[in-house]
C-alpha positions as CSV (number, residue, x, y, z in Angstrom):
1,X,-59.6,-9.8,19.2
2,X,-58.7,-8.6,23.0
3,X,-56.8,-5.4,23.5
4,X,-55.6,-5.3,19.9
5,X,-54.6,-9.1,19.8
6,X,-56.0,-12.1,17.8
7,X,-57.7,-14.1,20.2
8,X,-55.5,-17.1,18.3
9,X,-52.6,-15.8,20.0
10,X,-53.8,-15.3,23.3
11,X,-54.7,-18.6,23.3
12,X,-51.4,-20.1,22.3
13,X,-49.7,-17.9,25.3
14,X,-52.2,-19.1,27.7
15,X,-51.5,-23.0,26.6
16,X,-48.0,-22.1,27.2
17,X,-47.9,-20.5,30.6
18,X,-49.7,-23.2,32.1
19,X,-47.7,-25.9,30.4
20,X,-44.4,-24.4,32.4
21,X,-46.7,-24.5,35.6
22,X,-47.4,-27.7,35.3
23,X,-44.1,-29.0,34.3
24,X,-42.9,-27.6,37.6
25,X,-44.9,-29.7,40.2
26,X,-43.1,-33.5,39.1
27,X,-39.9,-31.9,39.2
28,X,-40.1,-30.7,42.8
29,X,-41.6,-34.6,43.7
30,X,-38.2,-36.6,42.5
31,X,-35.9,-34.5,45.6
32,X,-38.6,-35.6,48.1
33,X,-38.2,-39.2,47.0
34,X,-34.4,-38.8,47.4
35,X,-34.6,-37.6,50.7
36,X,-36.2,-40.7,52.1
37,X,-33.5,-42.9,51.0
38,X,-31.4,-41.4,53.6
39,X,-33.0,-43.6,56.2
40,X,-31.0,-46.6,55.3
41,X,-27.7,-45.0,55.8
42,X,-29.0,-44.6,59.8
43,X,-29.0,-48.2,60.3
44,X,-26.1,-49.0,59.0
45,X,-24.5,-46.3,61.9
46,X,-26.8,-48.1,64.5
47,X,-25.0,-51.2,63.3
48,X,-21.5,-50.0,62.8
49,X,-21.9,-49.0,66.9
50,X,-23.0,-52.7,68.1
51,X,-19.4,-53.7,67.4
52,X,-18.2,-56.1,70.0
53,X,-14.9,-53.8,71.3
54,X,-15.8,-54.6,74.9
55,X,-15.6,-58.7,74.4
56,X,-12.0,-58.4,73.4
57,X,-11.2,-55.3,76.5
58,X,-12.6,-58.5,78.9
59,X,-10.4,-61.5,76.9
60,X,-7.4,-58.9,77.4
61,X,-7.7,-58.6,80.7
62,X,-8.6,-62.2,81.1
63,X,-5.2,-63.3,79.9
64,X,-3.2,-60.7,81.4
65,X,-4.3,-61.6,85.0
66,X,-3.0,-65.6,84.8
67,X,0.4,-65.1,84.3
68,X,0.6,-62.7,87.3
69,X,-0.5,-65.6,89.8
70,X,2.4,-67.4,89.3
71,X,5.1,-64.9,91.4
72,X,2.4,-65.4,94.3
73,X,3.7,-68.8,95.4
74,X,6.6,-67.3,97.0
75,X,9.7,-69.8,97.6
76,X,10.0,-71.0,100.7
77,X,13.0,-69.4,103.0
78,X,16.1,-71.9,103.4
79,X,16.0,-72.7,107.0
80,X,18.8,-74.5,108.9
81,X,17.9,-76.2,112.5
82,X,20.0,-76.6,115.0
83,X,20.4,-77.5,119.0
84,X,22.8,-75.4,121.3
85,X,23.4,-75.7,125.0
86,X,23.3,-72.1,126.5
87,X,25.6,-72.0,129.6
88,X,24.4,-70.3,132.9
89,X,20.6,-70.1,132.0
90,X,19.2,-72.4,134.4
91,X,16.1,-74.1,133.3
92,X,12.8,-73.1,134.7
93,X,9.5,-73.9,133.4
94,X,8.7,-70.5,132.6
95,X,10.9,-70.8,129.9
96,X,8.2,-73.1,128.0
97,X,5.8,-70.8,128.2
98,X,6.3,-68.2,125.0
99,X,4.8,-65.5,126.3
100,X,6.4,-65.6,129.6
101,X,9.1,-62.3,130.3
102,X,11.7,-65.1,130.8
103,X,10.8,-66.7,127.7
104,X,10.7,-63.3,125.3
105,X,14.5,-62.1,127.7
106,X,16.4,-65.3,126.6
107,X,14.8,-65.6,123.1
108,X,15.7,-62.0,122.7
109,X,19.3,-62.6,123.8
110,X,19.7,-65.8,121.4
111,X,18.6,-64.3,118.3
112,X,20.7,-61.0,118.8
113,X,23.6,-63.6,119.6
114,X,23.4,-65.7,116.4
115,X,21.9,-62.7,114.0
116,X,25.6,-60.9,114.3
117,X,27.1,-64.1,114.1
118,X,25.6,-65.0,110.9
119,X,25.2,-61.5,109.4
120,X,29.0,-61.1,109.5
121,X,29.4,-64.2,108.3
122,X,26.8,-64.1,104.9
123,X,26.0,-60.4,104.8
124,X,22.6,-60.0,102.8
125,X,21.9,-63.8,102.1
126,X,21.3,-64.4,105.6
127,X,17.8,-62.8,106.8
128,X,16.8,-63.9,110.1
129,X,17.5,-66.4,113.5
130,X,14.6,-68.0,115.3
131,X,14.3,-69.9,118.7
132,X,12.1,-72.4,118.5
133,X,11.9,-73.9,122.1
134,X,13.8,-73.7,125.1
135,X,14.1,-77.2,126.9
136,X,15.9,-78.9,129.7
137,X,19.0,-81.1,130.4
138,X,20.8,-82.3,133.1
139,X,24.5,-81.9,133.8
140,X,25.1,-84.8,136.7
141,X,28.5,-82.7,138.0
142,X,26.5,-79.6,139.2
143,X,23.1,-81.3,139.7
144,X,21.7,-78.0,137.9
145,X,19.8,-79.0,135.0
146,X,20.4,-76.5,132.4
147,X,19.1,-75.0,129.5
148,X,19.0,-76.3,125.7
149,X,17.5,-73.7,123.1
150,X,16.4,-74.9,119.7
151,X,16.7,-72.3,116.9
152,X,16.7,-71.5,113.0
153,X,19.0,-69.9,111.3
154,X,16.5,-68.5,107.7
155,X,18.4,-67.5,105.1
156,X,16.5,-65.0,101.8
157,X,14.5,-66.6,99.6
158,X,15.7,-65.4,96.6
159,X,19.4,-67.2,97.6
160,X,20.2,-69.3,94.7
161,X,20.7,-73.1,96.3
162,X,24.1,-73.2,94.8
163,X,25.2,-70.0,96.9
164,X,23.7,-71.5,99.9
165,X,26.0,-72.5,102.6
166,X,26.4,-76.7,103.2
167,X,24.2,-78.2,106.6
168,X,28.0,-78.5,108.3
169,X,29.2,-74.7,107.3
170,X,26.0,-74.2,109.8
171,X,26.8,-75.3,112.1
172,X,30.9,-74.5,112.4
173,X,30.3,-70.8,111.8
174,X,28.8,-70.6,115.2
175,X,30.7,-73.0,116.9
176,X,33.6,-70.8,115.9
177,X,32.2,-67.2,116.3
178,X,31.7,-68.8,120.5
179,X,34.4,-70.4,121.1
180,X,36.0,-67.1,120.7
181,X,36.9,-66.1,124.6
182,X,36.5,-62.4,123.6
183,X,33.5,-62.2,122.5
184,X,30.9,-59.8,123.7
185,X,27.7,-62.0,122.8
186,X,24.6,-61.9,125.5
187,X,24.7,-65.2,126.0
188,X,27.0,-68.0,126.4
189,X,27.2,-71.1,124.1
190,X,28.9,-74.6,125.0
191,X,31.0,-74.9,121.6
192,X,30.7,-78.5,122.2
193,X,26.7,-78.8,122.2
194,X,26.5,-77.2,118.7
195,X,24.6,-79.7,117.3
196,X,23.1,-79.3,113.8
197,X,19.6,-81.2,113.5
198,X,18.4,-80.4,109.7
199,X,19.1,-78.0,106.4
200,X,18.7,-77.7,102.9
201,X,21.9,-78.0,101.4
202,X,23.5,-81.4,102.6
203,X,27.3,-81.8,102.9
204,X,28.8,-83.3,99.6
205,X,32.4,-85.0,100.3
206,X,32.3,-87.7,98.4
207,X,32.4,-86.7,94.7
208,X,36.1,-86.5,95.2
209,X,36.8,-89.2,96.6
210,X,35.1,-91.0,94.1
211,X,37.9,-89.1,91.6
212,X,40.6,-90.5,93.1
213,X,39.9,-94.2,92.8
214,X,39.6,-93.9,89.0
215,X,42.6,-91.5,88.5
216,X,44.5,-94.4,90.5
217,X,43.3,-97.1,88.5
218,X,44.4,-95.8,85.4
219,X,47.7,-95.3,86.5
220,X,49.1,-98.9,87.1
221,X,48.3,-102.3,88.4
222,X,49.9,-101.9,91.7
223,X,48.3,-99.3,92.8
224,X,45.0,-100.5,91.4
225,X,45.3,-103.6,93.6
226,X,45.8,-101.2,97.0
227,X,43.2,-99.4,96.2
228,X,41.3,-102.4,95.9
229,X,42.4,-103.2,99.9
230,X,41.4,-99.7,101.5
231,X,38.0,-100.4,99.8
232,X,37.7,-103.7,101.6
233,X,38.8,-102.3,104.7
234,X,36.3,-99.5,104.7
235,X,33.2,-101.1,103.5
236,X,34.2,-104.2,106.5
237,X,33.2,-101.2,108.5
238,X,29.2,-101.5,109.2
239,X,26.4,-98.9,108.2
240,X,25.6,-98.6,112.3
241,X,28.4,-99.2,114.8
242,X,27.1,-100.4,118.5
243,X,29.5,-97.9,121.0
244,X,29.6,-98.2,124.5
245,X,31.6,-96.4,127.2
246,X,31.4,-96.0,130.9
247,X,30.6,-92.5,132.7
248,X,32.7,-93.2,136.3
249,X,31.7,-89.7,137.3
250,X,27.9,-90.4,137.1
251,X,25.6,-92.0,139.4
252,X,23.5,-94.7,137.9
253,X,19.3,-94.6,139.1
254,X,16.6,-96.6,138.1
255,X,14.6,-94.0,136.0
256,X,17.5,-94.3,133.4
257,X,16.4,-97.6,132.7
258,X,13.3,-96.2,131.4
259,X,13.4,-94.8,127.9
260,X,10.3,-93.0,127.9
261,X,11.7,-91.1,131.9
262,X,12.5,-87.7,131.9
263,X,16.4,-88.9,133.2
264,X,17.0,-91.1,130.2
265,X,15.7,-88.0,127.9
266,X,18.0,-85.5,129.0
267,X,21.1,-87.6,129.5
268,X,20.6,-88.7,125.6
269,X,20.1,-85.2,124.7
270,X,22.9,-83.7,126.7
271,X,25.1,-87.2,124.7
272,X,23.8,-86.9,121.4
273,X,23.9,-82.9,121.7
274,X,27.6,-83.1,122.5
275,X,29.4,-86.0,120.9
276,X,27.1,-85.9,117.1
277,X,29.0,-82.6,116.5
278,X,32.3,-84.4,117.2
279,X,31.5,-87.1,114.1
280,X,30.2,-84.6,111.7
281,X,33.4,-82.8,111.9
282,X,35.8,-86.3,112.0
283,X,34.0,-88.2,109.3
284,X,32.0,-85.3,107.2
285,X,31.8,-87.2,104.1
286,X,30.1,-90.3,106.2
287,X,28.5,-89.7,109.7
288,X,24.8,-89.6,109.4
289,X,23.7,-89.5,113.2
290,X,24.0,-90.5,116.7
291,X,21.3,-92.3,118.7
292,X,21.4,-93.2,122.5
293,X,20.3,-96.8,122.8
294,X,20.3,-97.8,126.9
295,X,22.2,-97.2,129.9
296,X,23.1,-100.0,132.7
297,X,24.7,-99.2,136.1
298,X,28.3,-99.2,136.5
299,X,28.7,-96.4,137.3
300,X,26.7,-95.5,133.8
301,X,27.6,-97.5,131.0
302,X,26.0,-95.5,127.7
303,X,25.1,-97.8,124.7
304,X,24.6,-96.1,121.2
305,X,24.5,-96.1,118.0
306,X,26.4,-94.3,115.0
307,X,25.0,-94.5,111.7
308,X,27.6,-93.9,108.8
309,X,27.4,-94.0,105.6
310,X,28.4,-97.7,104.6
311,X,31.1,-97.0,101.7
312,X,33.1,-94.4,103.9
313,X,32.8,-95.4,107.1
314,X,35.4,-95.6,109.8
315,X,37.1,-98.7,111.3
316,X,36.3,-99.6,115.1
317,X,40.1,-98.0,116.1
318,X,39.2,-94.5,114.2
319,X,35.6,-94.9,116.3
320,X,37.2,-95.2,119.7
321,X,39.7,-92.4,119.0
322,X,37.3,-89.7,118.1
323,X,35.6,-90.5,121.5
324,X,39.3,-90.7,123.5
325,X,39.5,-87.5,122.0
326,X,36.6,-86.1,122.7
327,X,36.9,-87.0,126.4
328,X,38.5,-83.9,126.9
329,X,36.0,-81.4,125.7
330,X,32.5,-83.0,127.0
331,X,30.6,-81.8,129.9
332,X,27.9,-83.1,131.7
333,X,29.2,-86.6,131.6
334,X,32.5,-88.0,131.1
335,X,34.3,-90.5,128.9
336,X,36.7,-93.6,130.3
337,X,39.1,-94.5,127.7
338,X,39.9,-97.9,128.6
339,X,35.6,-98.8,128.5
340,X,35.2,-98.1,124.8
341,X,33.9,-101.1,123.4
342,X,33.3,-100.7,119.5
343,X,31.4,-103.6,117.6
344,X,32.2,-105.9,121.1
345,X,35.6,-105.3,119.8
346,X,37.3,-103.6,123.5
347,X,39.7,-100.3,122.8
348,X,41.8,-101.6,125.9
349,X,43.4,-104.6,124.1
350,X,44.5,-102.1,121.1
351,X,46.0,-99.8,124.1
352,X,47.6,-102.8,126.3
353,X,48.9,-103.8,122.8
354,X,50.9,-100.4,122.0
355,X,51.8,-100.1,126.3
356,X,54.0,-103.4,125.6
357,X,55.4,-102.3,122.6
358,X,56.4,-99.2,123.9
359,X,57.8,-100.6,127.2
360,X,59.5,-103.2,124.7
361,X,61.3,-100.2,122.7
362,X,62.3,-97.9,125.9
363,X,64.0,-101.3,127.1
364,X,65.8,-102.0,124.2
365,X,66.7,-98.1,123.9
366,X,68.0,-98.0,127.6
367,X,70.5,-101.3,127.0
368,X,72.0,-100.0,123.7
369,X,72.4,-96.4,125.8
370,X,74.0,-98.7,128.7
371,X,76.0,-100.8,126.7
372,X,77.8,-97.5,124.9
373,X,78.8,-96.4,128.1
């Protein structure tokens, strides 16, 4: 007995207060085991972060920068090129040098010439003018040899071809726009000389001509067979017709036997530069170019060449009578009707021909007026 209990008891207390003490130790070691699972939801975050976001930012970008090298390659600007005789500029060899004052004053003067010209003309399709070179030609009446200017006429890129202005349009714009005695323009261009060398848009005649053979055919028989003749007529015409006329105002030398002399050069410019205009505007549907071929003394006899386009060319009569008319309106050189030889076919027997039919008619008119009286 202790302190008025049975020992018995305090036995069976003790037992049980350390039991509960004991009982308490495992149950504090199953959180601790707990907590250390926790480790494996770390690494999965460390994964979940090595996500490969940054490949696709780069394949993005990747792909977005080839489409934009496309608008880079910019079109190129329609340019038209053409040859113009400036009158009273008197050649110098200053003006082959670009950066010479006489070079930049006259280039200046040319561009502000043909820029109105052409911006009143086409308004924003038309961007800028350009003179290539300056170079020199001979005019046998004065002796001065004078000045030719080569220039471009750039139209804007983004033009659509089909609103661009035809190769000949080009050229008679600014034929026009100088022929025009009032005009205020720095300097002065021969009309005549307007001579258009290359473009993008070619002149396109022929499509309707073309129309009218079939329309005709359909119709009848009759007129089936005359269409039939003016087709024979024109193709009897050749591809390249040899021309030749005599200048009796010019004196013949040597040096224009000489192709490669600078006499021969600037007489076939100061040709080709005046009478090539004259054909593209006759026969626009078939006139391809001009070439100067010789001269012989005489006083000058010029050979050349005009190259047509076989289908629509002209006859040798049509040939001589765009260069009788034409006589009138060149300078530098000058034409004798009665010399034009076309295809060794002479103009003067066609001329002689009509003088005696004429004389014929006025002396049969004059009798009957006689023989009333």
């Amino acid at each position: 007995m202790f302190n008025g209990l049975p020992l018995k008891c305090l036995d069976r207390k003790a037992s049980s207060t350390t039991a509960t003490h004991t009982t308490a130790a495992p149950t504090s070691a199953v959180p601790t085991t707990a907590t250390s699972t926790t480790a494996a939801p770390t690494t999965a975050t460390s994964t979940t972060a090595a996500s490969t976001t940054a490949a696709s930012t780069t394949a993005a970008s990747t792909t977005a920068a080839s489409p934009t090298a496309a608008p880079i390659t910019l079109a190129p600007e329609p340019v038209y090129s053409l040859s113009v005789a400036l009158e009273g500029e008197p050649f110098s060899d200053a003006l082959t040098d670009t950066s010479s004052s006489e070079f930049k004053n006259l280039k200046e003067r040319v561009i502000n010439t043909c820029s109105a010209i052409y911006k009143k003309q086409f308004g924003n399709k038309f961007d800028h003018c350009n003179v290539k070179k300056f170079s020199a030609f001979n005019r046998p009446p004065t002796r001065v040899t004078g000045t030719e200017a080569t220039i471009e006429v750039v139209f804007n890129r983004t033009t659509p071809i089909a609103d661009l202005p035809q190769n000949n349009v080009i050229a008679e714009v600014l034929e026009k726009a100088v022929t025009n005695t009032n005009n205020t323009f720095s300097v002065s261009i021969n009309p005549a000389s307007v001579n258009l060398l290359e473009g993008p848009v070619p002149t396109t005649t022929t499509a309707p001509t073309t129309a009218a053979p079939t329309t005709a055919t359909a119709t009848s028989t009759s007129l089936t067979t005359g269409i039939s003749t003016t087709a024979a007529t024109t193709t009897a015409a050749p591809t390249t017709a040899r021309v030749s006329f005599r200048s009796v105002q010019s004196t013949f030398t040597n040096d224009l036997l000489n192709p490669s002399s600078t006499a021969f050069k600037n007489r076939a410019a100061m040709i080709k530069g005046q009478l090539e205009p004259v054909f593209h505007r006759t026969f626009p549907s078939s006139f391809k170019s001009l070439e100067v071929v010789s001269f012989r003394s005489g006083s000058v006899i010029n050979t050349i060449d005009l190259n047509f386009v076989s289908p629509f060319a002209p006859n040798n009569t049509q040939i001589a009578n765009t260069l009788i008319n034409a006589a009138s309106s060149v300078s530098g050189f000058d034409i004798e009707g009665s010399s034009i030889n076309v295809n060794g076919i002479s103009s003067s027997g066609v001329s002689q021909k009509m003088s005696l039919v004429t004389a014929s008619c006025l002396v049969l008119l004059s009798w009957l007026l006689s023989s009333q009286q």
